[in-house]
N, C-alpha and C positions, 0 to 999 in steps of 0.2 A: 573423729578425735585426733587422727593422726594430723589434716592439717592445721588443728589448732593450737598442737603441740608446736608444727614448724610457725604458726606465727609466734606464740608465745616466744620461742626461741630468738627470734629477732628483736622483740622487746626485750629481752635481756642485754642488746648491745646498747652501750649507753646512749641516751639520748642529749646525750649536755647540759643535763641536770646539775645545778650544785649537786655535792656530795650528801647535804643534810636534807636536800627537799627528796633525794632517790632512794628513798623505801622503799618497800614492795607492795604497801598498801595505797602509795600516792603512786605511784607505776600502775598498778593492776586499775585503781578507781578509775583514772585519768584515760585509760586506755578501753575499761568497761563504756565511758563514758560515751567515744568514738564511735564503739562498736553499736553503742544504743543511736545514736545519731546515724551512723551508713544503715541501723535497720530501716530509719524516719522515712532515711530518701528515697530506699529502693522500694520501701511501702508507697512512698510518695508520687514513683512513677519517675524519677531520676536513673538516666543511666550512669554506668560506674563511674565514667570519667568526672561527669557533674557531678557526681555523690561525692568525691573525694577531694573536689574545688571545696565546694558548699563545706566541708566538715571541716576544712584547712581553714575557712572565711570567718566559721562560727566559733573557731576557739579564741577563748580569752587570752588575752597578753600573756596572762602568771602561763598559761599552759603552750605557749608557741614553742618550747622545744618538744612538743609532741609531734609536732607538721610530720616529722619525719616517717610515723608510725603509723599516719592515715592511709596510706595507699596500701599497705598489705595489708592493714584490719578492714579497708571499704572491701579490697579485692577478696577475701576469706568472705564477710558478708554473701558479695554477689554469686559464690558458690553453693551456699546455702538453696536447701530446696524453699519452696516459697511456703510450703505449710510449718517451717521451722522458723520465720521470720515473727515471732511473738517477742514479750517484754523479756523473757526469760534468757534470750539470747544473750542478753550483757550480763543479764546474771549467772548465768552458766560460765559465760567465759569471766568473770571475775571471781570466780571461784577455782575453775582450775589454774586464771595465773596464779593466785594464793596459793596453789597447790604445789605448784613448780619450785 
């Protein structure tokens, strides 16, 4: 929990969002979104560095100021033990960014 307090924390510095699209729910979703995606790859047999090209390649336009927030939420990912790598992972973490 402790590292996913310090990614969260990092998603807190702006990402160069307009002011009206940086919620905390288009933050947190956008960000769940990532972390469901670095599960896909490491399930997928992707190492970290490729997992975190592949998750930069796969975001849509509207979400390219996220680029910035993929390499600490792939790298959080590949710390994760491998029996924790289920669908619940982006839902956990989108519940505690909401929580922060």
């Amino acid at each position: 929990m402790l590292r996913m307090t310090a990614i969260l924390g990092l998603l807190a510095i702006p990402i160069a969002l307009p002011a009206s699209a940086q919620d905390k729910e288009t933050l947190c979703a956008t960000s769940g979104e990532i972390v469901d995606a670095a599960v896909a790859e490491r399930l997928g047999g992707a190492d970290e560095q490729s997992a975190s090209g592949n998750v930069i390649e796969s975001l849509p336009d509207d979400k390219a100021n996220f680029k910035p927030a993929v390499e600490p939420l792939v790298e959080w990912v590949y710390t994760l033990e491998k029996e924790q790598l289920t669908d619940e992972v982006a839902k956990s973490y989108v519940l505690a960014c909401l929580s922060q």
